[in-house]
C-alpha positions, 0 to 999 in steps of 0.5 A: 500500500505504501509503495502505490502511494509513492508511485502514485506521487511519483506519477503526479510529481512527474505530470506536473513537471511536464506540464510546467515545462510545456508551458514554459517552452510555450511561453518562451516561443511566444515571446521570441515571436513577438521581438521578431515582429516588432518593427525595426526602427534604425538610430538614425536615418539613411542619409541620400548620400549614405544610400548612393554609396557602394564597396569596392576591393583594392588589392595592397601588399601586406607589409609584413608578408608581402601577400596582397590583401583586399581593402575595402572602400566605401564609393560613390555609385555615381562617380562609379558608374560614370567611370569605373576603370579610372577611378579604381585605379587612382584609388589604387595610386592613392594609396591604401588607407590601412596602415598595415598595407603599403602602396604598390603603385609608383610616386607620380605614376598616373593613368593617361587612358582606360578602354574596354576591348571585348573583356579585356581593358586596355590601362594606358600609364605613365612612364613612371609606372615602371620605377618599381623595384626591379630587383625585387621580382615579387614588386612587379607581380604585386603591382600586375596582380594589385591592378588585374585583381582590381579593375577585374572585381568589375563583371565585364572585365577578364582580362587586363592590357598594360600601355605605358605612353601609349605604347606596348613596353616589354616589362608589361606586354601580356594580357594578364588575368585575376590570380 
């Protein structure tokens, strides 16, 4: 008679458990649901040049490894959109913003003209786009690899040509693609 009394307890003790903890999983649905449904309402406003404004990767060298690293920077659609091809490459003379990257384009280099053939687009430099350190063979192939990983971020470009004053130079004469 005792032992049915405390199976009978038991019992009861175990049904009341349950009984609790579905309402309490019940109850903790419920409430993620309604902070799920709750309008969201941002700090403060997107602002209409805020909204105009896109990402795009530029290629640097990392200063310690020497390996080229993507750098974010926020554009303006607009000017992007106006022309592309030359305003990534006079980002990438700029400079890059990270103190931990080092500019790969040479001081004074500048981008006499950009047209795309096909997929391959045509960057027509200075002359002083060749000062790089020719001693170091990982210079040129960073400052190849920083500008085709670059302009080729660009769906419509493939592949990249090097002019320099115009002209077909023998250091940059393939058409190089993204590595």
């Amino acid at each position: 008679m005792k032992n049915k009394k405390i199976i009978l307890l038991f019992v009861i003790l175990l049904i009341i458990i349950f009984i609790v903890g579905f309402f309490s999983i019940k109850y903790v649905k419920n409430k993620k649901t309604q902070e799920i449904q709750e309008e969201y309402i941002p700090e403060e406003e997107i602002s209409e040049e805020q909204f105009r404004e896109t990402i795009v990767s530029l290629y640097f060298p990392d200063k310690e490894t020497n390996m080229l690293k993507p750098e974010a920077r926020l554009v303006n659609v607009k000017q992007l959109i106006q022309s592309p091809y030359n305003m990534l490459i006079e980002l990438l003379i700029e400079g890059p913003k990270n103190d931990k990257l080092k500019k790969i384009i040479p001081e004074n280099t500048k981008l006499l003209n950009s047209s795309l053939e096909g997929e391959c687009l045509i960057l027509d430099f200075s002359s002083d786009l060749l000062n790089y350190n020719k001693q170091d063979s990982k210079e040129k192939e960073n400052l190849i690899n920083s500008i085709v990983n670059t302009v080729t971020e660009l769906t419509e470009v493939n592949k990249v040509k090097f002019l320099i004053n115009g002209q077909t130079d023998e250091n940059l004469k393939d058409e190089y693609i993204r590595k």
